[in-house]
N, C-alpha and C positions, 0 to 999 in steps of 0.2 A: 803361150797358151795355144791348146790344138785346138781347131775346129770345130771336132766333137764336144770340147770343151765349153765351147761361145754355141752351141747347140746347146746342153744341158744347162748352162746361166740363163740365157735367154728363154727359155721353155716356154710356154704358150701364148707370151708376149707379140704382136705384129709388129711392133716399133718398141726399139727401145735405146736408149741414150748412152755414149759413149762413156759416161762417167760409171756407169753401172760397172763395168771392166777395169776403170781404174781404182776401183776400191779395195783396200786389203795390200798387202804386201808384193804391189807391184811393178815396175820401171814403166812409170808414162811413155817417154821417149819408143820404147820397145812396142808396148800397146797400139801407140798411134803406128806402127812401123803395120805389126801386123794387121790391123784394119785397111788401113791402104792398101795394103795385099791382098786380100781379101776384097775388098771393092774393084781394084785390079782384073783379078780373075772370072769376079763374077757371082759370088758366091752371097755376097753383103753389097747392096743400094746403099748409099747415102745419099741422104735427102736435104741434107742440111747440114753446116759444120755439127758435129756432135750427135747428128741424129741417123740412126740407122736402123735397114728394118731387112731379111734374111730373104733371097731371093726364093724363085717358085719353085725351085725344088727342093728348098731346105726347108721353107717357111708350112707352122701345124695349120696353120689360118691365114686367108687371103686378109689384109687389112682394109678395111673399109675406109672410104674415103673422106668421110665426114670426123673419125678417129684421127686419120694422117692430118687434117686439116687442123684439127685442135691443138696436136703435138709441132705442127709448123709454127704458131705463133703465139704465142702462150697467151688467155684473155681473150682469145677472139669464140667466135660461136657462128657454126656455117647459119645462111638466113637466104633472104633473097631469092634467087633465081632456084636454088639448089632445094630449098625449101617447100618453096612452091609444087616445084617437080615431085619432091618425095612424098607430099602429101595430094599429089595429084590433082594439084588447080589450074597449073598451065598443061597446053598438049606438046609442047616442044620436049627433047628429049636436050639434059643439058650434059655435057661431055666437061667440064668444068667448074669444079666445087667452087660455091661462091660462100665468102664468110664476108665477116664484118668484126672491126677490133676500132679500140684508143690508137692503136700501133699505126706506123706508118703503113698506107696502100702500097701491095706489091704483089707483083705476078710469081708463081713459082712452078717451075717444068720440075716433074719427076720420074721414075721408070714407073713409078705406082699412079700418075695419072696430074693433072693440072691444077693448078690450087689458085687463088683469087682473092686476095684480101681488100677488102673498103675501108676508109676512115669515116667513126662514125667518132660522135662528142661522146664522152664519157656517162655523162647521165643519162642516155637516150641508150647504154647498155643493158635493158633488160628483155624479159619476153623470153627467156629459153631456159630450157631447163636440161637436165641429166636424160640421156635416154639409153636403154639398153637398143644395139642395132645386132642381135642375131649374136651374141656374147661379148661384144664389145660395146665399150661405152661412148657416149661424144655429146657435147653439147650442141644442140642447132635451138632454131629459131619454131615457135608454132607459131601459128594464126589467131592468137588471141591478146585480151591485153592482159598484162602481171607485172608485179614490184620486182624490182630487183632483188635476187636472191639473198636476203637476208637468215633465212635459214637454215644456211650452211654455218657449221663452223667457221670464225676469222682463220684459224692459222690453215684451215684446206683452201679456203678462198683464196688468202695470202700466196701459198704454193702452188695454186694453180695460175695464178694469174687474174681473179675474177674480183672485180670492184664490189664491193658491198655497203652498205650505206643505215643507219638507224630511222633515216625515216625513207619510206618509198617516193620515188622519183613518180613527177606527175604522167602517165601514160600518153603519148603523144602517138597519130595513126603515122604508116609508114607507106610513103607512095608509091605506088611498083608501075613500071612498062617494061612489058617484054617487047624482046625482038619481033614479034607479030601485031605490034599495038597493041595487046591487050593493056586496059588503065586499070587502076582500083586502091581500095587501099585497105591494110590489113592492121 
C-alpha cells in the first residue's frame, strides 16, 4: 500500500485502528511492515499497539484530546480535572487529559499529548454523555447527576466499550481537589 493510499482510507478520520488496513485481501505481515515504516519516518504516530493517527502534515483535522482519550482505552469518559477545566470551573490550565474507566489506572505519553486513566467501580460509570467537540465526537463527564446510559443501543454500547444496565444506578456526588485546594463536589 502507498501512502497516498492510507491518505485516501483514512480520510477525515484523526485516529484510526490498524485493523482498518488489514481488511480485504491483504498480507498482515506486510501491513504491519509498512506501518512501522511509516511511524519510522514520521509520517504516522502510533499511540498504541494498533492504534494510529496521521502526523501534522498529512493529518485533515487536529485530533482533539478528549477523542484520543476515548480511542486509548475503550469504556473510559474524560471527567475530573479535564472536565472541570473544559467547562471552566477551575482556573488552572490542565496540560493532561484526565479520564476515568472499569479498566486498569494508567499514564499514557503521546506525540498528540498526555493521557491519564483512574479506576473508578463500575456502577459509579455514569454522568456523561456524547458530545460533539468542533466535528468530532468523545464522551466526557458534565457537572450534573444522570443514569447511566441506557439509551443507546446494547450492540453500540457493546462496541464501544460502555456498561449499560436496565435499571439506573443510584447517583452518588463525586469529590474533587484540585491542585490549588480547591474542595467540592459535583
Amino acid at each position: 500500500m502507498e501512502f497516498n493510499d492510507l491518505l485516501d482510507l483514512v480520510g477525515e478520520e484523526p485516529v484510526f485502528n490498524s485493523a482498518l488496513l488489514m481488511a480485504g485481501d491483504v498480507n498482515p505481515r506486510l501491513m504491519r511492515q509498512q506501518l512501522s515504516r511509516w511511524v519510522k519516518s514520521g509520517k504516522v504516530y502510533q499511540l498504541r499497539r494498533g492504534l494510529y493517527a496521521l502526523a501534522p502534515p498529512y493529518q485533515k483535522s487536529k485530533p482533539h484530546p478528549f477523542l484520543v482519550a476515548n480511542y486509548l482505552q475503550r469504556g473510559s469518559y474524560v471527567s475530573l480535572q479535564s472536565a472541570l477545566a473544559h467547562y471552566s470551573l477551575i482556573p488552572e490550565v490542565t496540560y493532561v487529559t484526565t479520564s476515568v474507566s472499569g479498566g486498569r489506572p494508567e499514564k499514557i505519553e503521546t506525540p498528540l499529548g498526555v493521557f491519564e486513566f483512574h479506576h473508578v467501580k463500575r456502577e459509579l460509570l455514569f454522568g456523561y454523555e456524547l458530545q460533539d467537540l468542533g466535528g468530532q465526537s468523545a464522551f466526557y463527564c458534565h457537572a450534573r447527576e444522570s443514569a447511566p446510559r441506557s439509551d443507546l443501543p446494547a450492540a453500540w454500547r457493546r462496541r464501544r466499550g460502555i456498561p449499560g444496565r436496565a435499571t439506573p444506578a443510584k447517583p452518588r456526588p463525586v469529590k474533587i481537589r484540585t491542585s490549588s485546594g480547591l474542595r467540592g463536589e459535583i
